[in-house]
KETORPA-626431 format. One record per residue (C-alpha): residue number from 0; residue in three letters; z, x, y. Coordinates in pm, whole numbers, plus 50000, padded with zeros to 5 digits. Each point is the difference from the previous one (the first is absolute). Layout:
% residues N
NODE num residuo     z     x     y
NODE NUM     ALA     Z     X     Y
...
//
This chain:
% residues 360
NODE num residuo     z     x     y
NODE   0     UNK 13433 18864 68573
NODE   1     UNK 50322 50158 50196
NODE   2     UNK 49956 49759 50243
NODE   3     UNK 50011 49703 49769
NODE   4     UNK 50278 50107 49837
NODE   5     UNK 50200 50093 50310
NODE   6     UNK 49902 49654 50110
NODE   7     UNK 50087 49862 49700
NODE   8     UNK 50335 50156 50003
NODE   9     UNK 50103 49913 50341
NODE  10     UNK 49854 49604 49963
NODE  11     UNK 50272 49995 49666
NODE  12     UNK 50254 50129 50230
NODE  13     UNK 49948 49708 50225
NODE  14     UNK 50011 49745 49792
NODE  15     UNK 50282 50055 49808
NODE  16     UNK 50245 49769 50057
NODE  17     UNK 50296 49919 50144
NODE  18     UNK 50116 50039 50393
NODE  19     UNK 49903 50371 50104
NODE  20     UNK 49793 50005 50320
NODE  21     UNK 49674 50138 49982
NODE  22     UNK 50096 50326 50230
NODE  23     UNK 50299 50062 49696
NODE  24     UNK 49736 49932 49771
NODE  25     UNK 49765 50232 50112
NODE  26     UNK 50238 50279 50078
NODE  27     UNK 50162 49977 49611
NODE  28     UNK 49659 50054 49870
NODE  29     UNK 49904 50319 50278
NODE  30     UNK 50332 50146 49848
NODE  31     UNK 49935 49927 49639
NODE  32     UNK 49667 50174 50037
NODE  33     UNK 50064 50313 50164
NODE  34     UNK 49942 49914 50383
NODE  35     UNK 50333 50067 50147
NODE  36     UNK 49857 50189 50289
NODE  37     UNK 49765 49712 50102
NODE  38     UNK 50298 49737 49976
NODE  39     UNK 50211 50215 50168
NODE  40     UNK 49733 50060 50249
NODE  41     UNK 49916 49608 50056
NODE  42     UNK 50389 49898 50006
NODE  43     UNK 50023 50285 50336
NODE  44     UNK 49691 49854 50167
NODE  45     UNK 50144 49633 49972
NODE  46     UNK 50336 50087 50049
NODE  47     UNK 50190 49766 50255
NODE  48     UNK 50366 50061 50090
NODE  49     UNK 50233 49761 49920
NODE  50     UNK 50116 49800 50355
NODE  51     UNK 50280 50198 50178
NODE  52     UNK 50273 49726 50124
NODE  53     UNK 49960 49649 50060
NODE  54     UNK 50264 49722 49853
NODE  55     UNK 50093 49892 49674
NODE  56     UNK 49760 49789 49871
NODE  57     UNK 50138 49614 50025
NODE  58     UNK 50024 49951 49618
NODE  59     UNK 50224 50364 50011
NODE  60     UNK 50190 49862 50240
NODE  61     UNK 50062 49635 49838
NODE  62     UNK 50098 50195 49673
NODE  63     UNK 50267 50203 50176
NODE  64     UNK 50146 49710 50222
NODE  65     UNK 50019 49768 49641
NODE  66     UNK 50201 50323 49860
NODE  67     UNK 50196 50038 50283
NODE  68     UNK 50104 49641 49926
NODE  69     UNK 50065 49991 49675
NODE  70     UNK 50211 50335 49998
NODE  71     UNK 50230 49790 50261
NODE  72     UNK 50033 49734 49757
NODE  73     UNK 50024 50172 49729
NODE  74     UNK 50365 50016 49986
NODE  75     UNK 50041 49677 50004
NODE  76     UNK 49734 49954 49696
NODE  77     UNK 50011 50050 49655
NODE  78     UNK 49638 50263 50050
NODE  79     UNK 50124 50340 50023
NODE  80     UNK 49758 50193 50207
NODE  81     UNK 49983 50368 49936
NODE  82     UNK 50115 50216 50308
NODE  83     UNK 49764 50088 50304
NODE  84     UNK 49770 50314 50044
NODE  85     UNK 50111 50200 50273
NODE  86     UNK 49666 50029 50227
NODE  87     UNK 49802 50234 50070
NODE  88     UNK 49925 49880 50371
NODE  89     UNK 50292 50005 50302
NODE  90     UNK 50103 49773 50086
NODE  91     UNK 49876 49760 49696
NODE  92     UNK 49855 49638 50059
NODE  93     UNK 50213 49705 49908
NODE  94     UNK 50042 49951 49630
NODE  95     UNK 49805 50309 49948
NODE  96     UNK 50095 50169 49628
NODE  97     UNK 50161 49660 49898
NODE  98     UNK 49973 49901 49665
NODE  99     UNK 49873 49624 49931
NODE 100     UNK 49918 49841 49714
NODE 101     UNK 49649 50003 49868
NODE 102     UNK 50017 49885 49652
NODE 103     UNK 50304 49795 49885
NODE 104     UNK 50093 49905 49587
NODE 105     UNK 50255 49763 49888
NODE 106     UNK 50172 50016 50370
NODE 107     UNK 49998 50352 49998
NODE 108     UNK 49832 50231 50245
NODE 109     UNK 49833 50255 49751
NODE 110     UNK 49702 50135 50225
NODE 111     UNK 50109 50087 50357
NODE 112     UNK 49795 50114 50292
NODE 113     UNK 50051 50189 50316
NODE 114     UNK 49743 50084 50311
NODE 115     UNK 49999 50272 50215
NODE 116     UNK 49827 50238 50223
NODE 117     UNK 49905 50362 49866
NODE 118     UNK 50052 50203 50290
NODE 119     UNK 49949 49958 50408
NODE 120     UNK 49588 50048 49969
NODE 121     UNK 49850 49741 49752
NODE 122     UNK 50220 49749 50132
NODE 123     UNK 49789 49723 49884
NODE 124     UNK 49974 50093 49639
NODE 125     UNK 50288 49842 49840
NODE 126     UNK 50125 50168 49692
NODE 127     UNK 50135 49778 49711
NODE 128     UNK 50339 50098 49775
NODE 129     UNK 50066 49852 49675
NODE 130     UNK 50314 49951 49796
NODE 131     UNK 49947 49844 49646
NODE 132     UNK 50330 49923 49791
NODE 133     UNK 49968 50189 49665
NODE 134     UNK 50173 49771 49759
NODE 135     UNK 49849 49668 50100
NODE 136     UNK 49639 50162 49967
NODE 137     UNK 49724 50147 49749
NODE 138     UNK 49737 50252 50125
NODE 139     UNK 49735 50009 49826
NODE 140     UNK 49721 50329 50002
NODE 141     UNK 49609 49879 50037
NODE 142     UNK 49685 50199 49958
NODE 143     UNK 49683 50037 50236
NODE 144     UNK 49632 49919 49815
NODE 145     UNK 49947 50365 50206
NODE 146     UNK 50313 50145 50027
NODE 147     UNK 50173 50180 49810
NODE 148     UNK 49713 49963 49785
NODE 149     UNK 49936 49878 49603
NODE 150     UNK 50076 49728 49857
NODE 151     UNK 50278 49733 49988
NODE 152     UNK 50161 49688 49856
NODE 153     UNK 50158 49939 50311
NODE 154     UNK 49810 49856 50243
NODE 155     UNK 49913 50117 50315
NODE 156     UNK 50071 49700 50236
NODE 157     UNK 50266 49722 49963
NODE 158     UNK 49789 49746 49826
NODE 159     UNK 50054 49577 50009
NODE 160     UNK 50310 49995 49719
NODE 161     UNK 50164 50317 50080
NODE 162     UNK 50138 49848 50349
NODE 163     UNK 50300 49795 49931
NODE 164     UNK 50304 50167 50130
NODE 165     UNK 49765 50259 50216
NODE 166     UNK 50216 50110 50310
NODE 167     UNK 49772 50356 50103
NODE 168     UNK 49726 50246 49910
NODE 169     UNK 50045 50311 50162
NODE 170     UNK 49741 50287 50037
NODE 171     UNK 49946 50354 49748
NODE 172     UNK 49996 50338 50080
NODE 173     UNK 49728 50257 50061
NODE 174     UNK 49732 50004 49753
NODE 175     UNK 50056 50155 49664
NODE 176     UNK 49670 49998 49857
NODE 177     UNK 49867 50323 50220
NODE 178     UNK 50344 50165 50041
NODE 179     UNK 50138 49892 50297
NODE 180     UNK 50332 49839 49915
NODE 181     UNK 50100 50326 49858
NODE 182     UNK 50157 49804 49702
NODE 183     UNK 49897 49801 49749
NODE 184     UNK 49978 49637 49863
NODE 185     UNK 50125 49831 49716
NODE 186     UNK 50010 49625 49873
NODE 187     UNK 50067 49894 49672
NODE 188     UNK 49964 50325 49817
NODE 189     UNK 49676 50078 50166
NODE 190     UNK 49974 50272 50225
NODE 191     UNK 49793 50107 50283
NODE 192     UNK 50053 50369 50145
NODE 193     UNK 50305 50200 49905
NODE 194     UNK 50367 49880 50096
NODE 195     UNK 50135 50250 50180
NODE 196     UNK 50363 50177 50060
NODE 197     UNK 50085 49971 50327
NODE 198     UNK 49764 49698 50135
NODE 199     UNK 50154 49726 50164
NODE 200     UNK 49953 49678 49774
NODE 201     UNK 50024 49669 49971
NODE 202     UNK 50129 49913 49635
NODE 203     UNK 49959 49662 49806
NODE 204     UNK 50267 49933 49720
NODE 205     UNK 49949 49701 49748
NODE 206     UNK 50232 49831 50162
NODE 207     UNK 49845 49914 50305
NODE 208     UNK 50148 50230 50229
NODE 209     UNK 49890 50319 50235
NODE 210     UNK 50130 50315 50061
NODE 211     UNK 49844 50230 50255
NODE 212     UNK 50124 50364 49940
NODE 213     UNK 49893 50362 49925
NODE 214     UNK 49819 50012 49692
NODE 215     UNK 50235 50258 49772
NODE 216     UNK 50291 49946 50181
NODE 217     UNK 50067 49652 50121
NODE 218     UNK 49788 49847 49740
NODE 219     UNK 49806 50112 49688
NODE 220     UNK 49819 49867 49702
NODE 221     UNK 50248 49735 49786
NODE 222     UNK 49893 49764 49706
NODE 223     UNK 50078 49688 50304
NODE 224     UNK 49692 50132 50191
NODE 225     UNK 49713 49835 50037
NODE 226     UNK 49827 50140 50349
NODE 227     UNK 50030 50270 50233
NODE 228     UNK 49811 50053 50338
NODE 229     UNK 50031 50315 50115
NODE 230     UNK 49905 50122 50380
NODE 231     UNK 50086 50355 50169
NODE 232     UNK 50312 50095 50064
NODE 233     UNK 50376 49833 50116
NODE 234     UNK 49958 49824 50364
NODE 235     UNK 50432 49986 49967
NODE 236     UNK 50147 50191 49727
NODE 237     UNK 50447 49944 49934
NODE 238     UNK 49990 49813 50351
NODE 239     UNK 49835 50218 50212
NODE 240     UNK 49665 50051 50136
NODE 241     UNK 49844 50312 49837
NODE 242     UNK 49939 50311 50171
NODE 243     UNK 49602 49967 49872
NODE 244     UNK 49946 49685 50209
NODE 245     UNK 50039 50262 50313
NODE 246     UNK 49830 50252 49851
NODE 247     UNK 49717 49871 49745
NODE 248     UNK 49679 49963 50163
NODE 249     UNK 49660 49863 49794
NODE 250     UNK 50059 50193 49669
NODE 251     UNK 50322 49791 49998
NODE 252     UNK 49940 49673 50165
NODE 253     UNK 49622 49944 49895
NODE 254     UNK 49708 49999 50287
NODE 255     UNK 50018 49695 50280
NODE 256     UNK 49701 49795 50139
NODE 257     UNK 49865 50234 50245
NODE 258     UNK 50241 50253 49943
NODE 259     UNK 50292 49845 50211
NODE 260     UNK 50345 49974 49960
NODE 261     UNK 50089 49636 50108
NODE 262     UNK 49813 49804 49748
NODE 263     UNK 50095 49654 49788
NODE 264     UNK 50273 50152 49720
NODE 265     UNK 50203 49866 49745
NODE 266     UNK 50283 50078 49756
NODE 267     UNK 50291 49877 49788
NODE 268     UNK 50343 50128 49909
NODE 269     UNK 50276 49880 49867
NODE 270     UNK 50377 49963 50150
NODE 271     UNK 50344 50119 49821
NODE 272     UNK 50020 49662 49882
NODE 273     UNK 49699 49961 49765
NODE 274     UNK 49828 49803 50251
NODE 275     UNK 49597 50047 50123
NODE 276     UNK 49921 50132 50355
NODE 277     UNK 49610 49964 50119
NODE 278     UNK 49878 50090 50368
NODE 279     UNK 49669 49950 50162
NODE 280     UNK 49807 49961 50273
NODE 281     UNK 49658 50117 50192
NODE 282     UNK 50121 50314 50180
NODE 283     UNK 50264 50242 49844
NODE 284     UNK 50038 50344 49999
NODE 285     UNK 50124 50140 49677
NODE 286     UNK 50357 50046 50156
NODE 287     UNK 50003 49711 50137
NODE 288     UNK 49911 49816 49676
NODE 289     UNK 50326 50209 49841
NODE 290     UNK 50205 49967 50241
NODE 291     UNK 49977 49608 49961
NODE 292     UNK 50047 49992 49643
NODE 293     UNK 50309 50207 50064
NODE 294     UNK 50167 49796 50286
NODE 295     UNK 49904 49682 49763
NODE 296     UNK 50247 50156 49729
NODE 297     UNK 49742 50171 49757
NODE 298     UNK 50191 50275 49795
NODE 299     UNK 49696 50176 49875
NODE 300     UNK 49631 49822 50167
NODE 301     UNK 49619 50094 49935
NODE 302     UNK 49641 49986 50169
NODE 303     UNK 49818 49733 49831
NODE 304     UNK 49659 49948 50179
NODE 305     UNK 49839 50084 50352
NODE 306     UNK 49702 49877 50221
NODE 307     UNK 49839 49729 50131
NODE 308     UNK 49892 49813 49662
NODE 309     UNK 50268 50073 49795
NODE 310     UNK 50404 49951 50107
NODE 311     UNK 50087 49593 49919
NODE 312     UNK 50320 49839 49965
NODE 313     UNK 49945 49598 49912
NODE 314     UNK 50269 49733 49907
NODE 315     UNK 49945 49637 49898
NODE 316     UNK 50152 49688 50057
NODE 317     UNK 49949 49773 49696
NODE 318     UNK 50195 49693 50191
NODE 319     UNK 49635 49791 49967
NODE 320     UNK 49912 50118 49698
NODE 321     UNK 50229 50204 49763
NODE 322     UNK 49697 50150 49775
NODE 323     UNK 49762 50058 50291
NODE 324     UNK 50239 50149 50258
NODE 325     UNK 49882 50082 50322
NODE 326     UNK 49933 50379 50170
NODE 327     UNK 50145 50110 50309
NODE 328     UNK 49909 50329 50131
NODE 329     UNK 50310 50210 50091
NODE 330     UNK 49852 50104 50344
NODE 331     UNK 49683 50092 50124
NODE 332     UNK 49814 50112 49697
NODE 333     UNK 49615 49979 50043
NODE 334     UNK 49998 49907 49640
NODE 335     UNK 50000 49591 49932
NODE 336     UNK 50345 49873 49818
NODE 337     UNK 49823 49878 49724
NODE 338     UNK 49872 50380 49918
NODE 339     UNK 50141 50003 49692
NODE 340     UNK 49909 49666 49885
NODE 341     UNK 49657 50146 49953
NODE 342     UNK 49906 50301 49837
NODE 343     UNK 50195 50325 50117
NODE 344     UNK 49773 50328 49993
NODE 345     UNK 50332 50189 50005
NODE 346     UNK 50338 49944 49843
NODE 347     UNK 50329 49830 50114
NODE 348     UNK 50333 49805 49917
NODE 349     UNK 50063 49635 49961
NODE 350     UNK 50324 49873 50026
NODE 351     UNK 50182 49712 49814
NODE 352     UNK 50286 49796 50038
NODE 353     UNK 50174 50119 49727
NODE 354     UNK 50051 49658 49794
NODE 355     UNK 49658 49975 50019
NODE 356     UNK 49851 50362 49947
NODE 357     UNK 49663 50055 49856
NODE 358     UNK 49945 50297 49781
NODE 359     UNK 49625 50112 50048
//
């Protein structure tokens, strides 16, 4: 009978829907059902080091070339682009830590890329940057069907009708459901977890825009609130890296695949100007991760999610069709572009042009 049920258990797992692989899959349920030292276990024996050196993958390359370009031009232009990343890597590749335009509304250039290298190892792991223009967007908070957990009026996936205007989905943070986020999450009056003083947090206010800050300081609960994601602690708190991305180890940062520091990471932060920050890519160290939100302007930044399955930053180009836009994959995600186009088993952000937000 134990056997049936296990089997039972882990055959629902697998055919839930939406995009996670089967090893994700499988690995969610080990952890849901008390078998951390067997995943843990498995994820050491398969464990294969991400590639030391070798080039920029062509696509990388292409993107930071096109930037290079435009940045030239953009004097001349009506586009302002926002100001490069310093790199990380001496002395940087040509166009490297542009900005170019990814998403463009009404002539204006409102989501903004940039590509670079994170360090002088995992050269050919390009990390993306993001810069989103507050006031000509609306972010919008969406639900897993497994995480956070319970139940919602908001869907978990962009569905056919909610896509006019769509210009990117970004990843969530670290799960709430079993603790992990260290925080708490709350859409439309419904809570999951606690909200907690002193977590770093995404906030959602009616009117369509984000704030990341510290939850009790920066930010609190207002009557214009509508979601909060909370995950860990400040990446970049007042400017400045904090002194806990040196110092934190696991009981700060959250357990890697395999226990390693150089893993796929994410997070989000926002500059002195109101504006939206994201940075991701397939091999980060958490100070590396921080330091990139920093040199991209972000005033106060935040982890959002790590590993493999998880860290995804998509935009869309609706120039073929405006209610079906199209997903491009920031950089080398192993997730498809159209992840959140299906089901999502965790939760993220969508992001509207503004004049043609969708309230979930």
């Amino acid at each position: 009978m134990c056997a049936l049920w296990v089997g039972y258990s882990v055959y629902g797992a697998l055919a839930a829907p939406g995009t996670d692989s089967t090893a994700a899959r499988l690995a969610e349920w080990g952890r849901g059902h008390g078998l951390n030292w067997a995943i843990d276990w498995l994820e050491v024996q398969t464990y294969t080091p991400p590639k030391v050196g070798g080039t920029v993958p062509p696509d990388a390359l292409a993107r930071m070339r096109a930037a290079q370009q435009q940045q030239a031009l953009a004097g001349k232009s009506a586009i302002a682009l926002h100001p490069p990343v310093r790199p990380l890597v001496d002395p940087p590749l040509l166009g490297e830590g542009d900005f170019s335009t990814l998403v463009e509304v009404n002539g204006r250039s409102v989501v903004q890329s940039a590509t670079m290298r994170p360090d002088t190892q995992y050269t050919s792991f390009p990390v993306g940057v993001v810069w989103m223009k507050q006031s000509a967007l609306s972010f919008a908070l969406h639900p897993g069907f497994q995480e956070p957990g319970g139940q919602w009026a908001v869907p978990d996936t962009v569905p056919p009708g909610q896509r006019s205007g769509l210009v990117a989905t970004f990843n969530g943070g670290f799960k709430v459901s079993n603790g992990d986020s260290h925080g708490g999450f709350l859409l439309n009056g419904q809570t999951v977890g606690s909200l907690r003083d002193g977590a770093a947090s995404e906030v959602f206010y009616k009117d369509g825009s984000l704030r990341v800050g510290v939850w009790g300081q920066d930010v609190r609960m207002t009557p214009d609130v509508v979601g909060v994601r909370q995950c860990l602690v400040p990446l970049v708190a007042h400017g400045q890296v904090t002194q806990q991305v040196y110092d934190g180890g696991t009981a700060t940062w959250g357990f890697t695949d395999q226990g390693m520091p150089f893993v796929p990471r994410s997070g989000v932060g926002i500059d002195k100007n109101g504006d939206i920050v994201y940075v991701g890519g397939r091999v980060l160290s958490v100070q590396t991760l921080a330091v990139l939100l920093q040199r991209a302007g972000a005033v106060t930044a935040m982890m959002l999610d790590i590993n493999l399955s998880w860290p995804s930053f998509i935009s869309y180009d609706g120039t073929h069709d405006t209610a079906d836009p199209t997903p491009h994959n920031l950089v080398n995600f192993v997730r498809p572009a159209d992840r959140y186009y299906q089901p999502s088993s965790r939760d993220f952000v969508a992001v509207y042009a503004r004049a043609q937000s969708r309230k979930p």
